[in-house]
Backbone bond lengths (Angstrom), bond angles and torsions (degrees), N, CA, C in turn:
res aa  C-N    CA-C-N  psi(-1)  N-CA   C-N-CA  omega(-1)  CA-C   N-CA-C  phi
1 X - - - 1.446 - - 1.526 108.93 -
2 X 1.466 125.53 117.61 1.323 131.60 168.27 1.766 93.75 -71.27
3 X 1.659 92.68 137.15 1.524 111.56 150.35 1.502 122.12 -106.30
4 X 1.227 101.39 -179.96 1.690 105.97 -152.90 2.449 95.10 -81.02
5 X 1.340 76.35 -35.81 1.349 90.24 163.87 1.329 145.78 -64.66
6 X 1.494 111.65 -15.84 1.416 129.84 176.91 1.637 96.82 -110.30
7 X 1.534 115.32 -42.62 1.723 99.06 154.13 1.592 131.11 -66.75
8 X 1.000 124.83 12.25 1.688 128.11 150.57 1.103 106.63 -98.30
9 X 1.533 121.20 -45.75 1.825 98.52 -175.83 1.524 112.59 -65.21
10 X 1.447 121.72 -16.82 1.291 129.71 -161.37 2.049 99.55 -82.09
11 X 1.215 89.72 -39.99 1.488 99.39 174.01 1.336 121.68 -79.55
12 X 1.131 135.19 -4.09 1.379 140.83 169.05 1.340 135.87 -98.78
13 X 2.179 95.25 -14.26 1.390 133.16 173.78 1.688 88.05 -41.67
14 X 1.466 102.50 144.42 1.641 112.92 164.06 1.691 95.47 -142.99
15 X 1.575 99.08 129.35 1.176 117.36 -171.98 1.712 106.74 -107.81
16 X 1.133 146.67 164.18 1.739 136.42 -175.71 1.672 96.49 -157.22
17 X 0.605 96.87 125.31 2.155 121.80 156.61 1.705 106.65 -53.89
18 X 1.177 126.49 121.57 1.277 123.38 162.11 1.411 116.53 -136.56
19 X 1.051 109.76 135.13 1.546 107.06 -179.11 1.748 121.31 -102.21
20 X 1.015 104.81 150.17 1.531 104.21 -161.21 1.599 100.57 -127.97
21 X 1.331 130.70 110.37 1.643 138.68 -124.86 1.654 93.07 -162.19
22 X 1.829 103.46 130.73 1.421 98.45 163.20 1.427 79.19 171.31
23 X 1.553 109.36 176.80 1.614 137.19 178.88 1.754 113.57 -63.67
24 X 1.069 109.69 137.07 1.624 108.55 167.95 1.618 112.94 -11.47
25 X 1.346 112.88 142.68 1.173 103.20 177.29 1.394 158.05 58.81
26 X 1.801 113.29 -0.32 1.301 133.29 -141.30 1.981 96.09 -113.02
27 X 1.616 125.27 0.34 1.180 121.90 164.40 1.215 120.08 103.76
28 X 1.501 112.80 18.90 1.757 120.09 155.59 1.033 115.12 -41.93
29 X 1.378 114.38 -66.15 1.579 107.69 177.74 1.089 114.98 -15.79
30 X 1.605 92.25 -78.31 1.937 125.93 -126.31 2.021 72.42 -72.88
31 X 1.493 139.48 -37.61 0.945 114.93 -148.14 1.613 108.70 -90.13
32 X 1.594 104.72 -15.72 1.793 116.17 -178.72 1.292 82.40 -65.20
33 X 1.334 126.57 -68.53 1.393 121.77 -153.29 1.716 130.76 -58.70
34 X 1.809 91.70 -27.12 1.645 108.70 176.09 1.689 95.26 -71.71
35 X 1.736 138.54 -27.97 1.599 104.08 -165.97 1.629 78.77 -101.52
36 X 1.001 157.43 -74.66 1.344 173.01 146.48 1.933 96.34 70.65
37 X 0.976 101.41 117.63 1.598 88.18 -171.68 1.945 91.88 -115.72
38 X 0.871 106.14 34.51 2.166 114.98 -173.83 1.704 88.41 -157.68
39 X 0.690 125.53 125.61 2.077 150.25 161.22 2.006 76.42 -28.56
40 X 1.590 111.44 121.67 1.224 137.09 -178.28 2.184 95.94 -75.21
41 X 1.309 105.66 119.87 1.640 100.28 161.57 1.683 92.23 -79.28
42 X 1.608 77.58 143.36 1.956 93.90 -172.68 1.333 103.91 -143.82
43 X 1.434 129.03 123.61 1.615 142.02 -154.46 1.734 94.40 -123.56
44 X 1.279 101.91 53.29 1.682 104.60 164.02 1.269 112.77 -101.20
45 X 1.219 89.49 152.83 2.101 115.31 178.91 1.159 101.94 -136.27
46 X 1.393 116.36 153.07 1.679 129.20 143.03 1.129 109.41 -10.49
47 X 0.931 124.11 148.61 1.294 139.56 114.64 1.710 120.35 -32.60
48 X 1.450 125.65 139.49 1.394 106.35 168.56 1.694 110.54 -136.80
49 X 1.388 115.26 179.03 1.263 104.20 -172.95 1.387 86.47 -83.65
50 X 0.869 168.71 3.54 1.405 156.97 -144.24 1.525 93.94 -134.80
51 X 1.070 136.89 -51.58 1.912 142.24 148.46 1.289 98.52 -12.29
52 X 1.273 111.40 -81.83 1.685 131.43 -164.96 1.725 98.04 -44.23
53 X 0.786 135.83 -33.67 1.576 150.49 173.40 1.911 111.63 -47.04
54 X 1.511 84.45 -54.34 1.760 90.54 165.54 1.340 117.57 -116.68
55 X 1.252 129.04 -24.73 1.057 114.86 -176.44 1.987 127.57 -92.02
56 X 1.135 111.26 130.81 1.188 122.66 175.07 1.686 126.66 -50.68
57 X 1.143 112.46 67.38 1.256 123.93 178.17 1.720 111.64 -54.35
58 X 1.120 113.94 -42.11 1.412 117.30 -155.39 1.998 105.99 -47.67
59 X 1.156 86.51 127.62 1.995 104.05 176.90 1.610 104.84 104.85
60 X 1.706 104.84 -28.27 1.267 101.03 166.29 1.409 148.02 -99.02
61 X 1.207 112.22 26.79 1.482 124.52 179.83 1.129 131.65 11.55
62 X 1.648 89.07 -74.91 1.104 116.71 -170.25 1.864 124.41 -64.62
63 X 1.654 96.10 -7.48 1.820 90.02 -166.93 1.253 104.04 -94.05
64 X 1.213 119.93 144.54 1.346 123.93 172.41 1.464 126.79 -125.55
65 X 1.350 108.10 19.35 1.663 116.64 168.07 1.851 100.09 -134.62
66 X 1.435 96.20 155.20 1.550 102.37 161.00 1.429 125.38 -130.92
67 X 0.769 121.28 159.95 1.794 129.34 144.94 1.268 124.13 -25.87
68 X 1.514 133.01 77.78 1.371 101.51 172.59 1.705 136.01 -109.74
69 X 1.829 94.05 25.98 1.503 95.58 -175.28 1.824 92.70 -164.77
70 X 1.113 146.63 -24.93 1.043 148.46 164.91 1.330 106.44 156.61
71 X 1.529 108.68 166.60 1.717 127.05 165.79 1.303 106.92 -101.59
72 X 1.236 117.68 158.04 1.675 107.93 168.46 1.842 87.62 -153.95
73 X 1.669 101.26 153.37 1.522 109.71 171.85 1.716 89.22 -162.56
74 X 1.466 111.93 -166.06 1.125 120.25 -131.28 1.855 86.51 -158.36
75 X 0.874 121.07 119.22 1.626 112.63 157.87 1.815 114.13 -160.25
76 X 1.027 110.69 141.47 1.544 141.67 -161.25 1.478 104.30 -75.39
77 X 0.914 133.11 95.43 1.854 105.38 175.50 1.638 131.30 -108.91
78 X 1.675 93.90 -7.24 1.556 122.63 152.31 1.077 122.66 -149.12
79 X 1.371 143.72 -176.18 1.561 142.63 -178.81 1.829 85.91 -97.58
80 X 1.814 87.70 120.57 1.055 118.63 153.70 1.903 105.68 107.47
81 X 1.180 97.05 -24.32 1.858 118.09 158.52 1.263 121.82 -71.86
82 X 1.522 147.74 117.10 0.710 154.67 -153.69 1.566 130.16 -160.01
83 X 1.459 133.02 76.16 1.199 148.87 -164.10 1.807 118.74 -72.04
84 X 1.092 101.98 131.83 1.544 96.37 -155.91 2.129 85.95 -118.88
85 X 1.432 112.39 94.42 1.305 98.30 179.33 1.885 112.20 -92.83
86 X 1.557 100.97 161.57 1.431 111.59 -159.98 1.662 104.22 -131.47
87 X 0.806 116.77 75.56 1.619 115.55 -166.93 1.387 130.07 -69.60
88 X 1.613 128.82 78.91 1.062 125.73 174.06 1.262 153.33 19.99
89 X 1.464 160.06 82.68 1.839 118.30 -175.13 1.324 102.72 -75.31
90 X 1.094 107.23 170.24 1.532 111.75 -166.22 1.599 110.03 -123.65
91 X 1.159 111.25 11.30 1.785 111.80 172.89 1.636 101.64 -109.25
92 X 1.263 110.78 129.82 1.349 138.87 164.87 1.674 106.05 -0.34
93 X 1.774 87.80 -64.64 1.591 93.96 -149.57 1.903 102.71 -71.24
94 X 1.478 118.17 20.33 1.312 133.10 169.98 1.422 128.36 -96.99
95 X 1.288 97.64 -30.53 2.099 134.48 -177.77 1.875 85.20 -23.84
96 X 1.172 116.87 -69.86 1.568 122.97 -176.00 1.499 115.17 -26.94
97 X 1.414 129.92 -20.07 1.455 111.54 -168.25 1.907 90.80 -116.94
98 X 1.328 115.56 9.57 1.448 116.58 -170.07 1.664 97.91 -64.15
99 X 1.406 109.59 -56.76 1.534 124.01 -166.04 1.867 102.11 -56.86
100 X 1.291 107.32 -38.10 1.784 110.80 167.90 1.377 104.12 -51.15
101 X 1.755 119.25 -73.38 1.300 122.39 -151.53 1.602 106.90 -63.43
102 X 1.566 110.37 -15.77 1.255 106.49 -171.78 1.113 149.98 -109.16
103 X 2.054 93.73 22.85 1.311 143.52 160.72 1.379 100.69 -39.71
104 X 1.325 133.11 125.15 1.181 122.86 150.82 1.626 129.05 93.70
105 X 1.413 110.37 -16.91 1.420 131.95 -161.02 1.679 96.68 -77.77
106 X 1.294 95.13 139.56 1.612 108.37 -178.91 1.592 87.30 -83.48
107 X 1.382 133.60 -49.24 1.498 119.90 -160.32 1.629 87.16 -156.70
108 X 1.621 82.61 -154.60 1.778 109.04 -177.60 1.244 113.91 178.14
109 X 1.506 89.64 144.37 1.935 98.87 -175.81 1.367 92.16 -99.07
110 X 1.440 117.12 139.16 1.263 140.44 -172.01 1.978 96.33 -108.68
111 X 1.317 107.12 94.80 1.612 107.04 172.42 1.786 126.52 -75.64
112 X 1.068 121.03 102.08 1.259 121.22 166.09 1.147 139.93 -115.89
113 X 1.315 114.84 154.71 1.509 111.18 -161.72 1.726 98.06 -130.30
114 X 1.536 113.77 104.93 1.503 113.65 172.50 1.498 115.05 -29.67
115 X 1.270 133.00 -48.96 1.532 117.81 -163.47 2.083 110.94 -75.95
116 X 1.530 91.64 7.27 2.172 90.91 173.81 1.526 75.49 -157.47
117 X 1.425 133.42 61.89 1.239 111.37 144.87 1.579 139.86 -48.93
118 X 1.417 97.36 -5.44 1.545 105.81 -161.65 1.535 87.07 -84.31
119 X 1.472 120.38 -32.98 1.651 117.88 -163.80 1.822 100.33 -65.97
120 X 1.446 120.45 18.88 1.738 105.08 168.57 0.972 97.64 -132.11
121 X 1.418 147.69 28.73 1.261 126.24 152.01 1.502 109.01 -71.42
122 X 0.996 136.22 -61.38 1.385 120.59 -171.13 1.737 125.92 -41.39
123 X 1.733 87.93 -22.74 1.949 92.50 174.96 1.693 100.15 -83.15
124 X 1.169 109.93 -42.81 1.381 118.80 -163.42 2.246 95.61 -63.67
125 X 0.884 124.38 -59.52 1.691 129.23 167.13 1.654 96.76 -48.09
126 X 1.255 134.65 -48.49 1.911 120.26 -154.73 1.593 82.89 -85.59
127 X 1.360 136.20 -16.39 1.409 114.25 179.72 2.003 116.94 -101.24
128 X 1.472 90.40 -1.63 1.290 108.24 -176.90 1.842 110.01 -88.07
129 X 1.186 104.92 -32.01 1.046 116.09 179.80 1.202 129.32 -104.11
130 X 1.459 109.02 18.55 1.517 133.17 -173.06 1.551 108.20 -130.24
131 X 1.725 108.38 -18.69 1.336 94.58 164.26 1.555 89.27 93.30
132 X 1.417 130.20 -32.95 1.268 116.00 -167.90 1.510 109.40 -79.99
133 X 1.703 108.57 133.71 1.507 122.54 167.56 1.380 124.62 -37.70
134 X 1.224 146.99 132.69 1.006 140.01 -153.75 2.199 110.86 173.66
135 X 1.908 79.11 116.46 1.673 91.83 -177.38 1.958 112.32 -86.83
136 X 1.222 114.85 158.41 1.407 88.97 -179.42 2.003 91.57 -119.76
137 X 0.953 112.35 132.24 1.262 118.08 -163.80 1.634 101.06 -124.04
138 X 1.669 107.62 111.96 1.648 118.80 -171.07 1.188 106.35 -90.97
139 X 1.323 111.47 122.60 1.362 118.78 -173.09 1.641 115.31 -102.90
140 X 1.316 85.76 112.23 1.951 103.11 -150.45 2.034 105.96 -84.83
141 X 1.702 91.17 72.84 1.617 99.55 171.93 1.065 118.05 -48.12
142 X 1.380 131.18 161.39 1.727 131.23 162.38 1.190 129.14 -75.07
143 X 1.516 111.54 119.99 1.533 98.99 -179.62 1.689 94.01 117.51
144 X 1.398 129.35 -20.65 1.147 135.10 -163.51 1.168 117.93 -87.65
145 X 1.432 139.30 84.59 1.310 115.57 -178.39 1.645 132.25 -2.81
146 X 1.150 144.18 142.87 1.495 123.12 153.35 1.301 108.66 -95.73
147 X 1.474 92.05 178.35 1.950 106.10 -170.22 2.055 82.72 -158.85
148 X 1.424 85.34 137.81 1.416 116.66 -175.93 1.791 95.77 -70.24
149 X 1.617 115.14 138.27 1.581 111.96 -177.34 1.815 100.63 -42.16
150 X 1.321 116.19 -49.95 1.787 119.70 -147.96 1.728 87.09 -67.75
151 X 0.866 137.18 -27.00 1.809 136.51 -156.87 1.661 84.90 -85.37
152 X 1.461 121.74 -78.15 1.620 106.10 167.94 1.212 134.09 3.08
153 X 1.975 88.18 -65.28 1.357 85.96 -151.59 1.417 125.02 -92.84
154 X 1.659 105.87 -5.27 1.325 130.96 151.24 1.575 110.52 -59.18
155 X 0.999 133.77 -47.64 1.544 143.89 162.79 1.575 101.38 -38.95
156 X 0.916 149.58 -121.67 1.317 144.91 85.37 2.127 86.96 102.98
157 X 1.247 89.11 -67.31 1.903 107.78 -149.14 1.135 116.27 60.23
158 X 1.547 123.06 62.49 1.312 129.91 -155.44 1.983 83.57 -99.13
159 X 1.346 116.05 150.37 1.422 145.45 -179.49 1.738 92.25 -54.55
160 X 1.175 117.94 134.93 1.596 128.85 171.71 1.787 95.69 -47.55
161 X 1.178 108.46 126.90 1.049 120.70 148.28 1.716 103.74 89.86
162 X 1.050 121.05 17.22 1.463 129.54 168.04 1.579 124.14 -83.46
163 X 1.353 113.37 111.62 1.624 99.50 -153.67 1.521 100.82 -71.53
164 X 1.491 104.70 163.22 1.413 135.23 159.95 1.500 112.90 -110.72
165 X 1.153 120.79 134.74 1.282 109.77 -179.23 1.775 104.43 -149.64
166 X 1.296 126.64 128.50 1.422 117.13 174.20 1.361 119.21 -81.88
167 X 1.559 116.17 159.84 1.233 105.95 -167.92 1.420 103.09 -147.59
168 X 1.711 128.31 -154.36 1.239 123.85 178.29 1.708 75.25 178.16
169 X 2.088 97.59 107.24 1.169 115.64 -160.65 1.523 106.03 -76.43
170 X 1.582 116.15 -23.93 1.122 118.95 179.59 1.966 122.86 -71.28
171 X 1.167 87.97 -21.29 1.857 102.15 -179.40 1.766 106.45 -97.75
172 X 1.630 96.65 122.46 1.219 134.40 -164.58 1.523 98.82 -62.55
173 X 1.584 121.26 -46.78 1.452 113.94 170.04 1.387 101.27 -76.78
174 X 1.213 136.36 -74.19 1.587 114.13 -173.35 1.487 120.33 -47.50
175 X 0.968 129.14 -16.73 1.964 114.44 161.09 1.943 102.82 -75.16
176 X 1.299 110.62 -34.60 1.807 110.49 -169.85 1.997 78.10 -63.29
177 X 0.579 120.03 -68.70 1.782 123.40 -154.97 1.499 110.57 -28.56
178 X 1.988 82.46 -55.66 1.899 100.32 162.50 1.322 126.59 -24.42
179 X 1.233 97.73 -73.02 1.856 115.33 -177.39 1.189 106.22 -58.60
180 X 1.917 129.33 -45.37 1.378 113.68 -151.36 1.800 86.01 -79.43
181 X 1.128 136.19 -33.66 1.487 119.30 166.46 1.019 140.75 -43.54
182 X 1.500 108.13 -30.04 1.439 135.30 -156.45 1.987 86.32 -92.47
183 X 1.204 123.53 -63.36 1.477 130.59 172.86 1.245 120.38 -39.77
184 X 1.205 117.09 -44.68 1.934 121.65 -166.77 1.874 90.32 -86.23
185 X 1.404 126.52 -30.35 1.289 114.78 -155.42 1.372 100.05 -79.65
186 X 1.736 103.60 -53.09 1.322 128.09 175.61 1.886 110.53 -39.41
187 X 1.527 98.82 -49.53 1.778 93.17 166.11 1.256 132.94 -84.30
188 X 1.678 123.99 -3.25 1.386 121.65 171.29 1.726 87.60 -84.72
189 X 0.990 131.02 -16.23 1.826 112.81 -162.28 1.796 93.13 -94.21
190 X 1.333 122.92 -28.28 1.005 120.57 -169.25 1.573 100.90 -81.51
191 X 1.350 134.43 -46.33 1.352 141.82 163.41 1.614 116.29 -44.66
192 X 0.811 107.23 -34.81 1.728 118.84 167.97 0.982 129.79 -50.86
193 X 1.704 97.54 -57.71 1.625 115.59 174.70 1.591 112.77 -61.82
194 X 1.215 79.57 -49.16 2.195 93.13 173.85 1.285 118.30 -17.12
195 X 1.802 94.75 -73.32 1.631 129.44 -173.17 1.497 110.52 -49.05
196 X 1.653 103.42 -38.89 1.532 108.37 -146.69 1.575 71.44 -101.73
197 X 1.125 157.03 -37.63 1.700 134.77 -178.24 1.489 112.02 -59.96
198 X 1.543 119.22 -29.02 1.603 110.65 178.65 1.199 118.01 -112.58
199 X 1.513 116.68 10.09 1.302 136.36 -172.95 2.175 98.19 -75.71
């Protein structure tokens, strides 16, 4: 039996699009799947020898599945908040379904990994040039040197005031931290625009 009371909270529910964006290999997955509070849909394949042909393995050896159409999960971060993540592939010859997934998206976490920082500029430019909000969140592997967020983000030439934030894609509170950054930034930039259209 629905009550009248669980149909207002149900109606007040606010749900958001987030996109989850970075270079081959850099922990979309592993990180949709670490906040994912519903079993993550996951569009991995092999690896193939014919992959290896275009795709840029180098730093990643070790992986042997990819992305070949998106991740998606689901996570809660207050009652009535509700984050709907969409996880990128991150090889080129995928770029085509970006402009789909990125229908609608309040923002995007931009994943990077210091040892191929170069592999996020192309996410870091398609969200720059889309206007869409977007945190870049370094995902601090083992073994990896670190680098302080501001050194990034000078690296980077990331827009004044675009957060950096480190993370550890596999830990369920450090990806929640992600998002709740990714949300408040994503709504002061969206409030901005607001002001400044009727301003």
């Amino acid at each position: 039996m629905v009550t009248e009371h669980s149909d207002a909270a149900d109606a007040s529910a606010l749900a958001l699009k987030i996109l989850v964006a970075g270079g081959f290999g850099v922990g979309k997955t592993t990180l949709v799947g670490a906040v994912s509070e519903i079993r993550p849909l996951r569009t991995e394949e092999l690896l193939s020898e014919a992959g290896q042909l275009v795709d840029d393995t180098d730093g990643v050896d070790q992986k042997v599945t990819t992305t070949v159409a998106m991740d998606f999960g689901r996570i809660t971060i207050r009652s009535g908040l509700s984050l709907y993540l969409f996880g990128t592939p991150g090889q080129d010859r995928f770029w085509f379904l970006w402009d789909e997934l990125s229908q609608g998206a309040l923002g995007a976490v931009v994943l990077a990994d210091t040892r191929r920082l170069e592999d996020c500029f192309p996410a870091v430019d398609y969200f720059e040039h889309r206007h869409i909000p977007f945190v870049v969140a370094v995902n601090c592997f083992a073994g990896a040197r670190t680098h302080g967020a501001h050194d990034v983000s000078r690296a980077l030439d990331l827009d004044q005031g675009t957060p950096v934030v480190l993370c550890d894609a596999r830990d369920r509170d450090s990806g929640k931290e992600v998002l709740i950054r990714l949300v408040e930034y994503a709504g002061r930039m969206h409030t901005a625009r607001l002001l400044d259209s009727v301003g």
